[in-house]
C-alpha positions as CSV (number, residue, x, y, z in Angstrom):
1,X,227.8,122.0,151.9
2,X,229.7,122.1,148.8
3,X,231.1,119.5,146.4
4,X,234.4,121.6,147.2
5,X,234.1,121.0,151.0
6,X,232.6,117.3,151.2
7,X,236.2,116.6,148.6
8,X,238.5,118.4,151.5
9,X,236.7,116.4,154.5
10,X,237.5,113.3,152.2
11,X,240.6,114.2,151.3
12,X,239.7,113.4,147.7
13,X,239.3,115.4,144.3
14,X,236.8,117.4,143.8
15,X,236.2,115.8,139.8
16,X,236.0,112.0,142.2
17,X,232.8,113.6,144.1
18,X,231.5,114.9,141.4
19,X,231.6,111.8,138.8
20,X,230.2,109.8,141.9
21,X,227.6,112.0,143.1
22,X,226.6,112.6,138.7
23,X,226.3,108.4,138.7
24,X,229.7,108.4,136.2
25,X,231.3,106.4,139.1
26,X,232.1,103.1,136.9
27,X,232.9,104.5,133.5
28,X,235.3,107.2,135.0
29,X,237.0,104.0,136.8
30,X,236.6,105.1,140.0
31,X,236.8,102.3,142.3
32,X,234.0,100.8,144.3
33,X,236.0,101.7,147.5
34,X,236.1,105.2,146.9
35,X,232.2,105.0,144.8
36,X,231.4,103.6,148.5
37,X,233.0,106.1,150.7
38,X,231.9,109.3,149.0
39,X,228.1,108.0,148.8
40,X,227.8,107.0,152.7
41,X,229.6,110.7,153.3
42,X,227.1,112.3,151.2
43,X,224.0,110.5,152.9
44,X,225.1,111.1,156.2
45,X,225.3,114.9,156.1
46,X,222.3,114.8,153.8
47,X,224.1,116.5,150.6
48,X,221.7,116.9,147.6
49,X,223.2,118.5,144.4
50,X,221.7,121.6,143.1
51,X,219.5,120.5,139.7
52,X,220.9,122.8,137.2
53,X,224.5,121.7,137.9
54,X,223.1,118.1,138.2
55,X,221.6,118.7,134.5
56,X,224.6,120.2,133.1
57,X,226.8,117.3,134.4
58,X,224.8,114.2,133.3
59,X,222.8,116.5,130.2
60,X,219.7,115.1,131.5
61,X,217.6,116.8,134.6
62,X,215.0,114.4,136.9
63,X,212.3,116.2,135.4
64,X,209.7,114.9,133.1
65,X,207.4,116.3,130.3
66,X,203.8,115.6,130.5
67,X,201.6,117.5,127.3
68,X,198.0,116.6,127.0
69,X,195.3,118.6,125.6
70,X,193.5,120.3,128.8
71,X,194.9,119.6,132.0
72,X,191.6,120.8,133.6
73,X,190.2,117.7,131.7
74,X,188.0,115.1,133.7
75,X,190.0,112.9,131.9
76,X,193.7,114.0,131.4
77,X,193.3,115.5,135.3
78,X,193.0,112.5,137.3
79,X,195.8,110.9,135.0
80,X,198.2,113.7,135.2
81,X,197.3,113.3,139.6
82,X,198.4,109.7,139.7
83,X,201.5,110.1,136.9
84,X,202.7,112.7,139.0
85,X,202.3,110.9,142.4
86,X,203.8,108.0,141.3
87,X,206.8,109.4,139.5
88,X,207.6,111.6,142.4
89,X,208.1,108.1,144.2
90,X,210.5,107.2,142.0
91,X,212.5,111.1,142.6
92,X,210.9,112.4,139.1
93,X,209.3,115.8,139.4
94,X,206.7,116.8,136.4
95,X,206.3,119.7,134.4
96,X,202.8,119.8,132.9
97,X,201.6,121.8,129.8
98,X,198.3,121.9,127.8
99,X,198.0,122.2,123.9
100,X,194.4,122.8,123.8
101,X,194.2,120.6,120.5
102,X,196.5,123.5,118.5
103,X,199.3,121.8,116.5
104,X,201.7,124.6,116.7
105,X,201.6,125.6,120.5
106,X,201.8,121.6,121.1
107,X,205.0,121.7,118.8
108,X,206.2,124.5,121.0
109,X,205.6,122.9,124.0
110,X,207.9,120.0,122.6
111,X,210.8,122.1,121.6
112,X,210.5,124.2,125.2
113,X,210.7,121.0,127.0
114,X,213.5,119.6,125.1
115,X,215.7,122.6,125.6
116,X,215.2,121.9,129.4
117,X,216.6,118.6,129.3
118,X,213.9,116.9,130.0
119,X,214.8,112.7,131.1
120,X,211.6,111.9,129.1
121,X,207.9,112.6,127.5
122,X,204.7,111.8,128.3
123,X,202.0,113.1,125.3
124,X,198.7,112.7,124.6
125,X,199.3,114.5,120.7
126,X,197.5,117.2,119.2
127,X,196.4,115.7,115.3
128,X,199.5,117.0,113.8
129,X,202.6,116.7,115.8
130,X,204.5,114.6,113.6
131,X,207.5,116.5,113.1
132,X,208.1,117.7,116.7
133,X,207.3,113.9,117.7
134,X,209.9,112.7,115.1
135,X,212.6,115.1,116.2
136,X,212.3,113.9,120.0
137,X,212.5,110.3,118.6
138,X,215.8,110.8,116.8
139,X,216.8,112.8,120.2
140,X,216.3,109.4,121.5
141,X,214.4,110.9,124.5
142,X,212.3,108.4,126.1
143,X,208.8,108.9,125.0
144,X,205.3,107.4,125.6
145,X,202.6,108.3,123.4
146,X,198.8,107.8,125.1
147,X,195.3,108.3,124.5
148,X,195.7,108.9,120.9
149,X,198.3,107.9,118.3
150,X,200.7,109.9,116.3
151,X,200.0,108.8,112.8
152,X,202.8,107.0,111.2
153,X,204.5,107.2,114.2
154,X,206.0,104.0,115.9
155,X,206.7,104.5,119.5
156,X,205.6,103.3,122.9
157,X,201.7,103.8,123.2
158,X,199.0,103.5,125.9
159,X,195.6,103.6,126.0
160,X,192.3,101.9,125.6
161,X,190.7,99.6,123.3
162,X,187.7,102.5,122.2
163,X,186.9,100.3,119.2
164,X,186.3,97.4,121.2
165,X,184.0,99.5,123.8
166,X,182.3,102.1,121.5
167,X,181.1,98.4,120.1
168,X,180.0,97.1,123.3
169,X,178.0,100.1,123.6
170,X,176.2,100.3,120.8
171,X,175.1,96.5,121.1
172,X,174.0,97.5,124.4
173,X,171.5,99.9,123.2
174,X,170.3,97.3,120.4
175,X,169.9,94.9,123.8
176,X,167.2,96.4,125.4
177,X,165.4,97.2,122.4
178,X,166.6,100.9,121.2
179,X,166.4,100.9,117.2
180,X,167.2,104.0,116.1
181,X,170.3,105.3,117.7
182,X,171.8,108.4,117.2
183,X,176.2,109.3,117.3
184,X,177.1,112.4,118.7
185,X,181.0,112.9,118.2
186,X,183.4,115.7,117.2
187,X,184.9,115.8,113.6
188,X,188.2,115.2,114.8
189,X,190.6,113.0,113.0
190,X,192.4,111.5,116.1
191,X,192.4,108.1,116.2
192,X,190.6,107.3,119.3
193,X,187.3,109.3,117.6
194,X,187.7,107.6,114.5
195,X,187.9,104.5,116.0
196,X,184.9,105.2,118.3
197,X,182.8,106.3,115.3
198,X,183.6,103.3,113.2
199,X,182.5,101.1,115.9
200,X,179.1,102.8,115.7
201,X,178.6,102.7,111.9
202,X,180.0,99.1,111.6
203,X,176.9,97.9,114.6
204,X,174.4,100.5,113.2
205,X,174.9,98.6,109.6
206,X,174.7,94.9,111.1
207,X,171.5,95.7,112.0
208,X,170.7,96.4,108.4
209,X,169.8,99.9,109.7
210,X,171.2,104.0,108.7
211,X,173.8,105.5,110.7
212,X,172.7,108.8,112.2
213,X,176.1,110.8,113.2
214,X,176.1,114.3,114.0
215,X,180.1,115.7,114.1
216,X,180.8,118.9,115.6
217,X,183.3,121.0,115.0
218,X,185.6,120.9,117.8
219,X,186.1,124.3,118.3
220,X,182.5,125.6,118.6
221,X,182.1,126.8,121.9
222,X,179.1,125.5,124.3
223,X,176.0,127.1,123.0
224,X,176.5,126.5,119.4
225,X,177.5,122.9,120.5
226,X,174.1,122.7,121.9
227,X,172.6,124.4,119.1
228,X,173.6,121.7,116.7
229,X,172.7,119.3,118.9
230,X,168.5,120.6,119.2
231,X,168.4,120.7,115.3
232,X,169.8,117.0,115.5
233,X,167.4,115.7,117.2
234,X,164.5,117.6,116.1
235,X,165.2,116.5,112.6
236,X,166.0,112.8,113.3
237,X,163.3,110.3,114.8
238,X,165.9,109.1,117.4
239,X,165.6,106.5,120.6
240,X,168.9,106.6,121.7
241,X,172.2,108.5,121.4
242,X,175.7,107.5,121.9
243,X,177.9,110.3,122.6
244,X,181.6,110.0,121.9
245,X,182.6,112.1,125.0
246,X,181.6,113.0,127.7
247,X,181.5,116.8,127.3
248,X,179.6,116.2,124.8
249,X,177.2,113.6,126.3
250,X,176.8,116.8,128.8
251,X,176.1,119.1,126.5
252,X,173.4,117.0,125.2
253,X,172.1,115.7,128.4
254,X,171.4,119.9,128.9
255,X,169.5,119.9,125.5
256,X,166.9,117.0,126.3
257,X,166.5,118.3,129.6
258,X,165.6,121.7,128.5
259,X,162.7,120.2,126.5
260,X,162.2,117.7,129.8
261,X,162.4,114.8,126.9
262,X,166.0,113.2,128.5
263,X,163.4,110.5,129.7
264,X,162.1,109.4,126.0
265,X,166.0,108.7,125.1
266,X,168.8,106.1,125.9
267,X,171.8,107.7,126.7
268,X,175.5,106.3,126.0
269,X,178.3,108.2,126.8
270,X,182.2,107.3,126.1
271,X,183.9,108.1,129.3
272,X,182.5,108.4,132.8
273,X,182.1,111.9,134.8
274,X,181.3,112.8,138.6
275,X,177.5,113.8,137.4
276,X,176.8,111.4,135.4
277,X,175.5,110.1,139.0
278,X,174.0,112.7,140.1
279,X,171.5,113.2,137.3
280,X,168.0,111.7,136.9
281,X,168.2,109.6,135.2
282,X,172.0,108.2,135.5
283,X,173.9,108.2,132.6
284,X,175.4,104.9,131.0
285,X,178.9,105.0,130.0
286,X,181.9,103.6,128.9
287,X,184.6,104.4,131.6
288,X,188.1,103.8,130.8
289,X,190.5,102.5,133.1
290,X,192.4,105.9,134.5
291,X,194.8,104.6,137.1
292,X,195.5,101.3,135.2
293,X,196.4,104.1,132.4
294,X,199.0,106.0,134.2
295,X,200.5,103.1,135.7
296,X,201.4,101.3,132.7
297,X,202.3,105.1,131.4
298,X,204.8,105.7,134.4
299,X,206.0,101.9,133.8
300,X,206.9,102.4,130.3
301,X,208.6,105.6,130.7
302,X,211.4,104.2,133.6
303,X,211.9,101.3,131.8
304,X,213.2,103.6,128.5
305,X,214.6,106.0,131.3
306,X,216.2,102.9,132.3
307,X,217.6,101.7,128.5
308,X,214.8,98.6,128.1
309,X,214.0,99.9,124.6
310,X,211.5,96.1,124.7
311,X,208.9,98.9,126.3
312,X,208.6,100.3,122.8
313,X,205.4,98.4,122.4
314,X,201.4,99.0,122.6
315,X,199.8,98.5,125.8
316,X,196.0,98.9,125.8
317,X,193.8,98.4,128.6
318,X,190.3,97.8,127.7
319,X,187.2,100.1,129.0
320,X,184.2,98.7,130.9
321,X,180.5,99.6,130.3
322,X,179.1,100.7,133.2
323,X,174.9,100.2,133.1
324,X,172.8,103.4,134.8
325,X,169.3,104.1,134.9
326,X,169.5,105.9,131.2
327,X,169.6,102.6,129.2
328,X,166.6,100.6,130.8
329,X,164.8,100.9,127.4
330,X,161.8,102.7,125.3
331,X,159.6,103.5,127.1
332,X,161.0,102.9,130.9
């Protein structure tokens, strides 16, 4: 049925169903009486307006944004699983997109979205997005930054507290009697490495002892990953290793296995992953709160949606270290 035929069987304007139907029932003065009457007429025959008039109408659409860097990731997947679920509750559908770290295609990505009347953005930023973000800030599209922070940027942010934890790890090692650990982490400049690394050096130098840190380019692809990761430890007289990710910690797991060493090694990794239990031994690792993640993300983006501009805050949820068989000490 159309908004043409539900106004005749109402014997009201078709501009009074529209407004109503669009939410513009109060500031078009249309009376509650007549707000009432169209609604329960609209539920009862089970009317729903088609989007792109919807959009056009109210210059928003019920769909939201949601850029991260791979959407294949063990990490951003699960997120984007439980974001989506839990805004389709709320009548939100969600359009996903991947930047694969490059600035210009995540910049793209912004613009596109944008010009689809997006109600509001969910990013996990590439390490230069500063413009793009800045435009959809002065658009005054609701927007919640996670994962990693836009620098200079103030806005609503989640994420984790991967100082706090990369710390927690390290001293871990130290406990049961590692001395001479080992950072493997990417040479990225997002904030959530640089923060992880710091952690390391600040833990490594409290013990009066060097910081070992391999950083690998992030776009090597596997094998020379693994590559630089054999002449690490070859050249370095290492007892333990904290990895930065967990792609990494992979990767690395694959290269003391091939030289059926893994055993002489603790092994830390930031962020869990499905094997990580399957292997022998079981990997240690930081594992950051997922769901909690995307429910404070989803929670911050209706309250903008719904004009509590208080939500513009950071919200960080802190990891847990999770103990496995690959931290029992030399020796073990």
């Amino acid at each position: 049925m159309s908004i043409s035929k539900i106004a005749k069987a109402l014997n009201v304007s078709k501009s009074s169903v529209s407004l109503v139907i669009n939410g513009k029932a109060k500031q078009s003065r249309i009376s509650e009486e007549m707000e009432k009457k169209i609604l329960d007429y609209v539920k009862e025959i089970g009317f729903k307006p088609n989007s792109i008039a919807q959009s056009l109408a109210t210059g928003k659409t019920n769909t939201i944004g949601l850029i991260v860097e791979n959407i294949g990731d063990s990490f951003f997947g699960p997120i984007a699983l439980k974001i989506e679920s839990s805004l389709r509750e709320k009548g939100y559908h969600v359009l996903y997109s991947s930047t694969n770290g490059v600035d210009k295609l995540g910049e793209g990505i912004i613009n596109s979205m944008m010009e689809r009347r997006i109600a509001a953005l969910i990013i996990a930023p590439t390490m230069d997005m500063n413009k793009a973000i800045k435009k959809l800030i002065h658009s005054q599209i609701p927007l919640v930054i996670f994962d990693r922070r836009a620098q200079e940027i103030s806005t609503a942010y989640v994420g984790t507290n991967n100082y706090e934890a990369s710390a927690v790890a390290v001293k871990h090692l130290f406990a049961q009697g590692y001395k001479n650990i080992g950072m493997i982490t990417s040479d990225s400049s997002q904030s959530q490495m640089l923060e992880r690394k710091q952690a390391y050096i600040n833990e490594v130098n409290q013990q009066n002892l060097k910081p070992l840190l391999l950083e690998i380019p992030y776009r090597l692809n596997v094998p020379e990953r693994e590559e630089l990761i054999g002449q690490f430890i070859n050249e370095n007289d290492l007892d333990a290793i904290y990895f930065s990710t967990n792609y990494l910690c992979i990767s690395g797991y694959k290269v003391l296995s091939r030289y059926d060493i893994v055993h002489q090694f603790g092994i830390v990794s930031f962020d869990d992953h499905e094997v990580f239990e399957l292997v022998k031994p079981t990997v240690t690792c930081v594992r950051q709160p997922i769901i909690e993640i995307a429910e404070r993300i989803v929670e911050s983006v209706l309250k903008q949606i719904n004009g509590e501009s208080d939500w513009l805050r950071d919200d960080i949820i802190p990891s847990v270290l999770v103990v496995r068989n690959s931290t029992q000490g030399p020796n073990k």
